[in-house]
MARLOMI-958146 format. One record per residue (C-alpha): residue number from 1; residue in one letter; chain; x, y, z. Coordinates in Angstrom, 3 decimals, m for minus. Layout:
! MARLOMI-958146
[NUM, 'A', 'A', [X, Y, Z]] ...
This chain:
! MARLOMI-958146
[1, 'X', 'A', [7.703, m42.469, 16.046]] [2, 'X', 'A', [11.059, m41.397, 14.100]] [3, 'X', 'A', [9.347, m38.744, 12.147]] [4, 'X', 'A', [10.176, m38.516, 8.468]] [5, 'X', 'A', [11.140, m35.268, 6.397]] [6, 'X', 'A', [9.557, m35.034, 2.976]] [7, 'X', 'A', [10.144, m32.420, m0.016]] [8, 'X', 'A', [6.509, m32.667, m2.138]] [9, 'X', 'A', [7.262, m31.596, m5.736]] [10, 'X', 'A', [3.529, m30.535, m6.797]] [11, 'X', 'A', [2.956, m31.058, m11.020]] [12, 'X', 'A', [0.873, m28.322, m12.695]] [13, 'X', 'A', [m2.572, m29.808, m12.023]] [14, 'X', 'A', [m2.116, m28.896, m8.424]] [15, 'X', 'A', [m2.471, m25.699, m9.735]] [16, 'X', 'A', [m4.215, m24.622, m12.620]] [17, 'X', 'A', [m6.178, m26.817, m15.071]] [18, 'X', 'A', [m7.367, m24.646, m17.964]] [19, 'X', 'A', [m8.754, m21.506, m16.354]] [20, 'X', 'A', [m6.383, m18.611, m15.713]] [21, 'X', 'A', [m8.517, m16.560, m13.317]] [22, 'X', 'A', [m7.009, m16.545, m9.769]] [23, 'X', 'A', [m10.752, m17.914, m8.246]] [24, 'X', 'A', [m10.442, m21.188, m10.400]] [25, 'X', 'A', [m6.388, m21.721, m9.461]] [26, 'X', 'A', [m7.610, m21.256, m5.567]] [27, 'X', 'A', [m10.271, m23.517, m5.998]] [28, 'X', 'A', [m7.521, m26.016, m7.609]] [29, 'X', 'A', [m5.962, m25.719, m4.359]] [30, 'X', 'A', [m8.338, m26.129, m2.241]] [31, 'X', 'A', [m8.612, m29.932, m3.250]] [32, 'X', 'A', [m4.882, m30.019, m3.197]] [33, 'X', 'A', [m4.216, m29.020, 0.606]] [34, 'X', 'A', [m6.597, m31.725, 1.004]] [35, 'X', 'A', [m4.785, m34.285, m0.065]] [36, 'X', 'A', [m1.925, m32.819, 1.674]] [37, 'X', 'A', [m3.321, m32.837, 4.822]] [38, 'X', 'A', [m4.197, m36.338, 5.377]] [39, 'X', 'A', [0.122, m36.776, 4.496]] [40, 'X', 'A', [0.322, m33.757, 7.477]] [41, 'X', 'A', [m1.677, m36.043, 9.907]] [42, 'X', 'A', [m0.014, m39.404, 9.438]] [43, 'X', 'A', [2.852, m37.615, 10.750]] [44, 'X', 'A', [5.108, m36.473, 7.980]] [45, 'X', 'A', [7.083, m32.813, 7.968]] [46, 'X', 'A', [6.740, m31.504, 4.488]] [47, 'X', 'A', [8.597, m29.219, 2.526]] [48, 'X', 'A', [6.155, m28.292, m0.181]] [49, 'X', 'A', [7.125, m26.755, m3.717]] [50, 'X', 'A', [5.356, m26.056, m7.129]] [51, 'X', 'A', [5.406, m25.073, m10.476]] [52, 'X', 'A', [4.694, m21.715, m11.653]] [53, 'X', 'A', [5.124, m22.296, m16.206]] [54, 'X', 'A', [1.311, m20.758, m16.877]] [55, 'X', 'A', [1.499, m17.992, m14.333]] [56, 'X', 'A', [4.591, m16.755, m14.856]] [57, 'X', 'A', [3.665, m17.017, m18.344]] [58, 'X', 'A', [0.540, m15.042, m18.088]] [59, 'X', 'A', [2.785, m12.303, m15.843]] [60, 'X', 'A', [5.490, m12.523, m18.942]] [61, 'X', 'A', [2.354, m11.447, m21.150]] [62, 'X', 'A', [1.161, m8.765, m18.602]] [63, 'X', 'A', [4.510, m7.094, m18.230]] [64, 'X', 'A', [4.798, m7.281, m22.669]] [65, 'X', 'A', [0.971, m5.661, m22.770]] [66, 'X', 'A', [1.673, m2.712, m20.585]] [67, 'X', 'A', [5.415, m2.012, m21.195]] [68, 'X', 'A', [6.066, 1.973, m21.270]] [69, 'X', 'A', [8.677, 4.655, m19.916]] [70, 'X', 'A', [6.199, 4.696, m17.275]] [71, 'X', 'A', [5.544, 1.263, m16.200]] [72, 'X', 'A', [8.402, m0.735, m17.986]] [73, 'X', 'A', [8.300, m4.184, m18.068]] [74, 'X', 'A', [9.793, m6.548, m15.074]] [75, 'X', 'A', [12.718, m8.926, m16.259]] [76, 'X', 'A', [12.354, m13.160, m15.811]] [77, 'X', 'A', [13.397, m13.244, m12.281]] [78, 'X', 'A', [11.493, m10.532, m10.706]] [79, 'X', 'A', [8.239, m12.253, m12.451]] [80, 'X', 'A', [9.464, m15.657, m10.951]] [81, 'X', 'A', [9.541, m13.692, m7.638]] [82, 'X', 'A', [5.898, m12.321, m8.702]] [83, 'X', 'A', [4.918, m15.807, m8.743]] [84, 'X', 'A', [6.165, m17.325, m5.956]] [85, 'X', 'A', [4.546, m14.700, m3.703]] [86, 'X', 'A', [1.189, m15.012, m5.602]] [87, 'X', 'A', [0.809, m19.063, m5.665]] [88, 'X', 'A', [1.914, m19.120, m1.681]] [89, 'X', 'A', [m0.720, m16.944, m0.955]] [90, 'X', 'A', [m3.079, m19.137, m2.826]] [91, 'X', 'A', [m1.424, m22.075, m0.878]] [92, 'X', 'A', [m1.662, m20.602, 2.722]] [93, 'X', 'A', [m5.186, m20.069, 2.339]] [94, 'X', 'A', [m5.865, m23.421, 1.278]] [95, 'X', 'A', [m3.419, m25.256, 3.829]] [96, 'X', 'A', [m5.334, m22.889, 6.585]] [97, 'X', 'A', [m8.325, m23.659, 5.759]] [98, 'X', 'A', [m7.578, m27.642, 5.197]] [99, 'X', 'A', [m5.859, m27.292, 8.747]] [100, 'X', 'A', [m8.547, m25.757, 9.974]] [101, 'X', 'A', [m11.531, m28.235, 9.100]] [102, 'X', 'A', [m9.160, m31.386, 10.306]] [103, 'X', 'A', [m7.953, m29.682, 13.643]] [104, 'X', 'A', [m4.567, m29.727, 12.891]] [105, 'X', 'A', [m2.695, m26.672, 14.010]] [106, 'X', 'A', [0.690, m25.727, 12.325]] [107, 'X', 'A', [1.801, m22.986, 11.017]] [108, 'X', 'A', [2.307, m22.201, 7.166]] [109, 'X', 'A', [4.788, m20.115, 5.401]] [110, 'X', 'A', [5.773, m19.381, 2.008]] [111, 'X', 'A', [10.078, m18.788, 1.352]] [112, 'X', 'A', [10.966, m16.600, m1.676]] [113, 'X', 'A', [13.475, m18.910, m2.694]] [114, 'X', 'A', [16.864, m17.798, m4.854]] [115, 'X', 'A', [18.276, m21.180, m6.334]] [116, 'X', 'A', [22.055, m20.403, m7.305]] [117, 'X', 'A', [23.317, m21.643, m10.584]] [118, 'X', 'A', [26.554, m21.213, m12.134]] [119, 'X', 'A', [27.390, m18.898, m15.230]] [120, 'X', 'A', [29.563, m21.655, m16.890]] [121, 'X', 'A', [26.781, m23.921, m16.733]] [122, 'X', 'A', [26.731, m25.191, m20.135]] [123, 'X', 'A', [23.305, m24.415, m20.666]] [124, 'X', 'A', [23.649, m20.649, m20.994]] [125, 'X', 'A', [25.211, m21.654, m24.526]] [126, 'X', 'A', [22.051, m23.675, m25.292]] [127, 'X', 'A', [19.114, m21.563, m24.506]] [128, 'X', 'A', [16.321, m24.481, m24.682]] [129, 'X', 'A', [13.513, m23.054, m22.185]] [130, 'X', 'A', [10.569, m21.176, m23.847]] [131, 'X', 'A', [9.021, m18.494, m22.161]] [132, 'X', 'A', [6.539, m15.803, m22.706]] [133, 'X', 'A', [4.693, m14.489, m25.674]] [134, 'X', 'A', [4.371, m15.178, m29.490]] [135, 'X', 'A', [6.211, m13.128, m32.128]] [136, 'X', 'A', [6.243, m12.333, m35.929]] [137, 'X', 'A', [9.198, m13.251, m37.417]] [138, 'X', 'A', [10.438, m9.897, m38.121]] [139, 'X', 'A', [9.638, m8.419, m34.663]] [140, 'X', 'A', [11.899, m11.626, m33.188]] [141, 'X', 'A', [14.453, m10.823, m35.102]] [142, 'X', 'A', [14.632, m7.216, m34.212]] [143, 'X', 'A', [14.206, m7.968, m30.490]] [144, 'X', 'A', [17.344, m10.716, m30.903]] [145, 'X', 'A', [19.151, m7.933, m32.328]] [146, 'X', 'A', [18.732, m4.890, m30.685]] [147, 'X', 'A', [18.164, m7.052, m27.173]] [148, 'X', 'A', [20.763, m9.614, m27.623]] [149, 'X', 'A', [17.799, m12.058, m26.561]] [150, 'X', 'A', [17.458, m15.560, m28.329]] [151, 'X', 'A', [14.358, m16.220, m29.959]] [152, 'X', 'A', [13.325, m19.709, m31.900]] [153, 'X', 'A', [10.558, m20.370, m33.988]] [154, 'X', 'A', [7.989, m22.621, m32.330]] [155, 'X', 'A', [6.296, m25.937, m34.138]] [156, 'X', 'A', [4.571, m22.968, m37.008]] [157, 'X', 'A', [2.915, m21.359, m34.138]] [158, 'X', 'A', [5.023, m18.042, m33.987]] [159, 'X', 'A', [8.833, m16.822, m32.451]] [160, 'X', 'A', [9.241, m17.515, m28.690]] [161, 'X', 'A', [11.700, m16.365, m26.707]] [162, 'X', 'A', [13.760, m19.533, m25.262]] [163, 'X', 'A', [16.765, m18.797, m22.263]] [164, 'X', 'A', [18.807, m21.071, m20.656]] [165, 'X', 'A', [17.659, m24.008, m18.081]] [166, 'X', 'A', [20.965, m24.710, m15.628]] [167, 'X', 'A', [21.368, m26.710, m13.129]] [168, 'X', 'A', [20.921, m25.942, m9.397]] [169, 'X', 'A', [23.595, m26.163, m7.751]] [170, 'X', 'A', [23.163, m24.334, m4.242]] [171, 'X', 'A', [19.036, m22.851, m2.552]] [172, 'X', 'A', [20.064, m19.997, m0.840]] [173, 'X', 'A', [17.267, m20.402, 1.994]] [174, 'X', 'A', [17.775, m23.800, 2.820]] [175, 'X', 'A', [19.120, m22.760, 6.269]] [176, 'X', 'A', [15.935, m20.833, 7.080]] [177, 'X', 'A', [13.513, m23.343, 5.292]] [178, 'X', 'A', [15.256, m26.328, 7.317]] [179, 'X', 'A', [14.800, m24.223, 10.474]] [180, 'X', 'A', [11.023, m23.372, 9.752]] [181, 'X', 'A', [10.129, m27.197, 9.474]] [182, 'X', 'A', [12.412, m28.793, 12.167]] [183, 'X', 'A', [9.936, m26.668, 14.379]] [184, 'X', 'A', [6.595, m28.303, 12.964]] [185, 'X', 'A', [6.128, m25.587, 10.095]] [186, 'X', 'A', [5.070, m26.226, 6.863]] [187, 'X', 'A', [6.709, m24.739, 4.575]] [188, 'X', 'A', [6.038, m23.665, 0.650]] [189, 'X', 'A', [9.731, m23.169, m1.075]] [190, 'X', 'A', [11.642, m23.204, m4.588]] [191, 'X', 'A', [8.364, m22.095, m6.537]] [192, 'X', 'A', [8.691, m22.489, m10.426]] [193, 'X', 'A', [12.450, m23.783, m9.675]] [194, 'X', 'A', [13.357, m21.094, m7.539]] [195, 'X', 'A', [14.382, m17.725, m8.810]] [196, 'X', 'A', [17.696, m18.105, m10.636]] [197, 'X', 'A', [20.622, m16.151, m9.481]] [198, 'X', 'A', [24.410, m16.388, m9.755]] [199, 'X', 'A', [27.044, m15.167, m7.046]] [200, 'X', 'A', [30.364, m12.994, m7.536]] [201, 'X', 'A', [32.506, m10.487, m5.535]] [202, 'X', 'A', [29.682, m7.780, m5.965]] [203, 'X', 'A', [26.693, m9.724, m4.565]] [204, 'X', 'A', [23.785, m11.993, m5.517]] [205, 'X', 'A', [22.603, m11.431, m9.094]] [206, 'X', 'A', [19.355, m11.863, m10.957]] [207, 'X', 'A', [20.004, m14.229, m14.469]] [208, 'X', 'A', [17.231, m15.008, m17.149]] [209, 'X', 'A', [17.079, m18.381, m16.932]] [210, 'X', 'A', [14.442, m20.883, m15.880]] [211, 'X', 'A', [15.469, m23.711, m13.551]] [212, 'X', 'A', [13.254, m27.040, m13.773]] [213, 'X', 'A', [11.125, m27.368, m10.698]] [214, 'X', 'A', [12.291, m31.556, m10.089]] [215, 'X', 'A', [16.057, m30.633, m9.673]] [216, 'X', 'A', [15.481, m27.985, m7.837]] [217, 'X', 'A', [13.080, m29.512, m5.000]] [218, 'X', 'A', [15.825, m32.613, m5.365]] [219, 'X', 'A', [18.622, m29.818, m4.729]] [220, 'X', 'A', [16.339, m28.843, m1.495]] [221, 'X', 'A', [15.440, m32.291, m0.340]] [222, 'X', 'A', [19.359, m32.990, m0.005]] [223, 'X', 'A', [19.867, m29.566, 1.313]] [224, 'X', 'A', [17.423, m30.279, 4.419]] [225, 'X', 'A', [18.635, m33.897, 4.663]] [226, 'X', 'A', [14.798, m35.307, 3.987]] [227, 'X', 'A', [14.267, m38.749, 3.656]] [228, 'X', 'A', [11.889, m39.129, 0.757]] [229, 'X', 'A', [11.069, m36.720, m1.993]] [230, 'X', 'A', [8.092, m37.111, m3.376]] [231, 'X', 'A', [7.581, m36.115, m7.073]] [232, 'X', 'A', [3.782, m35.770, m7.891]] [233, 'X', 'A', [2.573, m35.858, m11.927]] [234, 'X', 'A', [m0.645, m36.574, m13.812]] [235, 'X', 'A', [0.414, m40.416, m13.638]] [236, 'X', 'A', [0.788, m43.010, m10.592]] [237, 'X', 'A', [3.418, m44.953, m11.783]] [238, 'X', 'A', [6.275, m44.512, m14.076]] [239, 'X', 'A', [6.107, m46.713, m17.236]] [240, 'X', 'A', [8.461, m48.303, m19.344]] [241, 'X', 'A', [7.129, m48.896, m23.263]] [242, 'X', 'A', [4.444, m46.096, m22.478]] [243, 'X', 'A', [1.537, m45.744, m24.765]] [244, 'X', 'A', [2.312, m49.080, m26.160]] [245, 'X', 'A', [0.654, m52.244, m25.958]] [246, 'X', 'A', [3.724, m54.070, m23.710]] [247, 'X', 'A', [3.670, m50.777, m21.655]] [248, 'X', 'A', [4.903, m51.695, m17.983]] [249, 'X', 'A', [4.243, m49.838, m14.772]] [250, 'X', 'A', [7.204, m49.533, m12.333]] [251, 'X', 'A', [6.129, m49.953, m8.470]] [252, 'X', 'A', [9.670, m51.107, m6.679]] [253, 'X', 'A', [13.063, m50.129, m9.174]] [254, 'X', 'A', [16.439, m49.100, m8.623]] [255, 'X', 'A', [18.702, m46.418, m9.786]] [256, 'X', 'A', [20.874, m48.774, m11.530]] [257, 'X', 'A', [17.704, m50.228, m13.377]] [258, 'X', 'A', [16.129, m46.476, m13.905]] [259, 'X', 'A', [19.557, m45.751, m15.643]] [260, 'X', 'A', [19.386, m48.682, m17.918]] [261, 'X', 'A', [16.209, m47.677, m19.121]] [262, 'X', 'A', [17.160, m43.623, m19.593]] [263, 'X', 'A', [19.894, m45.302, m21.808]] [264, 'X', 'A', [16.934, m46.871, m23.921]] [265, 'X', 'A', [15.384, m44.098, m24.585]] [266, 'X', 'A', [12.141, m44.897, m22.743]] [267, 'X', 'A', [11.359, m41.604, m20.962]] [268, 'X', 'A', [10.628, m38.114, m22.667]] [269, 'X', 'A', [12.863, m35.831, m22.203]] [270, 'X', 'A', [10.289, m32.741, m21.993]] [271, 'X', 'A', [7.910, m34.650, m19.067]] [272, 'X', 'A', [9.010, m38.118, m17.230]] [273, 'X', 'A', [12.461, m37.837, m18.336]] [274, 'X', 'A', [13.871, m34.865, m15.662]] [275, 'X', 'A', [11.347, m36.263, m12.707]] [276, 'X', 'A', [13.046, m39.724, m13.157]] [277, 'X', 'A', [16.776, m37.823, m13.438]] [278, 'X', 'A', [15.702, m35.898, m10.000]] [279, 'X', 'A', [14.866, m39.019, m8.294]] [280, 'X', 'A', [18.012, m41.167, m8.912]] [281, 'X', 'A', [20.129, m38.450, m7.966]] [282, 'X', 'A', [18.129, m37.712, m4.613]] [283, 'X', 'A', [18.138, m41.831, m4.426]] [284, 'X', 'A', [21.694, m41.957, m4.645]] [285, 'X', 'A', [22.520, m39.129, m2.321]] [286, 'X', 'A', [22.599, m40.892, 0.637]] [287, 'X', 'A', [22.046, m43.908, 1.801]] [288, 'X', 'A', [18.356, m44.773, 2.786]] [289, 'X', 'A', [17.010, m41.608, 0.943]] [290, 'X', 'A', [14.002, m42.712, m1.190]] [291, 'X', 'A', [12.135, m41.206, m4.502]] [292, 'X', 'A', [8.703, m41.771, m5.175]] [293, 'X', 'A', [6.678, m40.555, m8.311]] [294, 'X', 'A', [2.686, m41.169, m8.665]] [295, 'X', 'A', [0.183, m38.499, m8.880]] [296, 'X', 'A', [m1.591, m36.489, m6.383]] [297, 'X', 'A', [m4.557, m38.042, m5.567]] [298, 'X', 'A', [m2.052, m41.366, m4.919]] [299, 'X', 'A', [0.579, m38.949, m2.763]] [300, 'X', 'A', [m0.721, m40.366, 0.746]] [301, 'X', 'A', [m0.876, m44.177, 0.038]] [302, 'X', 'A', [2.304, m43.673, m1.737]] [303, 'X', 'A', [4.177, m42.681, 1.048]] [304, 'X', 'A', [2.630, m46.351, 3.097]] [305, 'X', 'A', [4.139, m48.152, m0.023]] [306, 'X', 'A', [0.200, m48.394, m1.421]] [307, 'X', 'A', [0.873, m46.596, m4.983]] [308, 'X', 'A', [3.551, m45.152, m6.717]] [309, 'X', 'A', [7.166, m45.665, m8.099]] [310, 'X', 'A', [9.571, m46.196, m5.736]] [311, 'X', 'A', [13.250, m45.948, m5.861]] [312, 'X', 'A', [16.268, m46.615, m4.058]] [313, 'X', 'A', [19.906, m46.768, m4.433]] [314, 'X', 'A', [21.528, m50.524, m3.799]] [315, 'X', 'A', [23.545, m50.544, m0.929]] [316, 'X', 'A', [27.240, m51.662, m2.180]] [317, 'X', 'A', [28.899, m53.975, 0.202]] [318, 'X', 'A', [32.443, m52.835, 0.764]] [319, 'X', 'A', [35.088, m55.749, 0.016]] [320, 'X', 'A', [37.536, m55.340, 2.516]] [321, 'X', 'A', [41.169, m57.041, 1.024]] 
């Protein structure tokens, strides 16, 4: 059997579902390395990576709650790094134990991943991404001032701090993560996006950004030439007219067709809309790369054609003259 390489792109669920405390988020993914292992035993090698928005949140919070001389506060990336390294651990455990029950036996490991983005990228003139705690108005606009940090206010709620969401354009540990599961690893990579950095003649640098977890596990399925990335949300199809009454599930679509319907309007641009934008540009990639999107509990009949989105570039025939 040609084995096939897949990138799974967990949603937040996987995770956490409402409570914080690190017993509740284990026991979240304990019944997510389930569902991953019966994908592990049909055969697959999986890249796996996550979100980390409410953790890294709650660290953002922590670091704001005990900020002195003494213990200052960490900056974005270093509590990106926090996270990663926390929600792997979570995720070994589980995968072990998952492993352990169905016989399987691989190895797991967890990458702290740097995702490279570019300083140019328009996006550092936008600042979009909220992150971390609520404000008064007049300690926002003190912080923006003597911190040159951007703060907006947020729906009546409060200020938030918002920075910059670029694209990736490079995962540093690709190399190593490729390596890792070309040997029968599985591996856990490019948590919450990857931690942000940016390159130049002095080294690898740190940036406050946030990265959005779909582009960046489509950045690494190219990277480690897989042949299907798997996006996994809280639906198990994509829909066209959603929450209407003419709504439409998608099974079998194109990228042409996916495009058409961005143009309409018809996915939001805060949930389906990036997971659909990661898929057609995985799709289109190479040839005979697929996307799927469906939700976790449909991830292994998904990946036998049972459930899900699918989508696929149209192979062009070349006129020759």
């Amino acid at each position: 059997m040609n084995r096939k390489k897949v990138v799974i792109a967990l949603g937040g669920n996987a995770i956490q579902s409402g409570d914080a405390t690190a017993e509740a988020q284990q026991k979240a993914l304990d019944e997510t390395a389930l569902q991953l292992v019966n994908i592990i035993n049909a055969g697959f090698d999986i890249v796996i990576t996550h979100g980390n928005g409410p953790q890294v949140g709650n660290l953002l919070l922590q670091q704001k709650a005990a900020d002195s001389k003494s213990t200052p506060a960490m900056p974005l990336d270093t509590c990106g790094a926090m996270s990663e390294g926390m929600i792997g651990y979570w995720m070994q455990n589980s995968l072990d134990k998952a492993l352990a029950t169905n016989h399987i036996k691989k190895d797991v490991a967890t990458i702290i991943t740097r995702t490279e983005v570019e300083l140019h990228d328009p996006a550092f003139q936008h600042p979009t991404k909220p992150i971390g705690p609520f404000y008064q108005e007049e300690e926002a606009k003190q912080l923006m001032t003597e911190q040159n940090l951007v703060f907006k206010e947020d729906a009546g709620r409060g200020w938030r701090r918002v920075v910059p969401s670029p694209k990736p354009v490079n995962i540093l540990e690709h190399r190593v993560i490729n390596s890792l599961v070309n040997n029968g690893n599985i591996v856990i990579a490019v948590g919450g996006g990857g931690i942000p950095v940016y390159q130049d003649f002095t080294g690898i640098h740190g940036v406050e950004a946030v990265i959005d977890k779909d582009f960046a596990a489509q950045k690494l399925a190219e990277l480690v030439d897989a042949d299907i990335l798997l996006i996994l949300t809280a639906v198990e199809n994509v829909a066209v007219n959603y929450n209407k009454p003419n709504q439409e599930s998608l099974t079998n679509t194109t990228v042409d067709q996916l495009k058409e319907f961005i143009k309409e309007g018809q996915f939001a641009p805060g949930s389906m809309l990036p997971k659909v934008e990661a898929a057609i540009d995985f799709a289109e990639s190479r040839e005979g790369r697929e996307s799927i999107i469906t939700s976790l509990d449909k991830a292994y009949e998904a990946l036998t054609s049972e459930a899900g989105t699918h989508i696929k570039s149209l192979v062009r025939e070349t006129v020759v003259s």
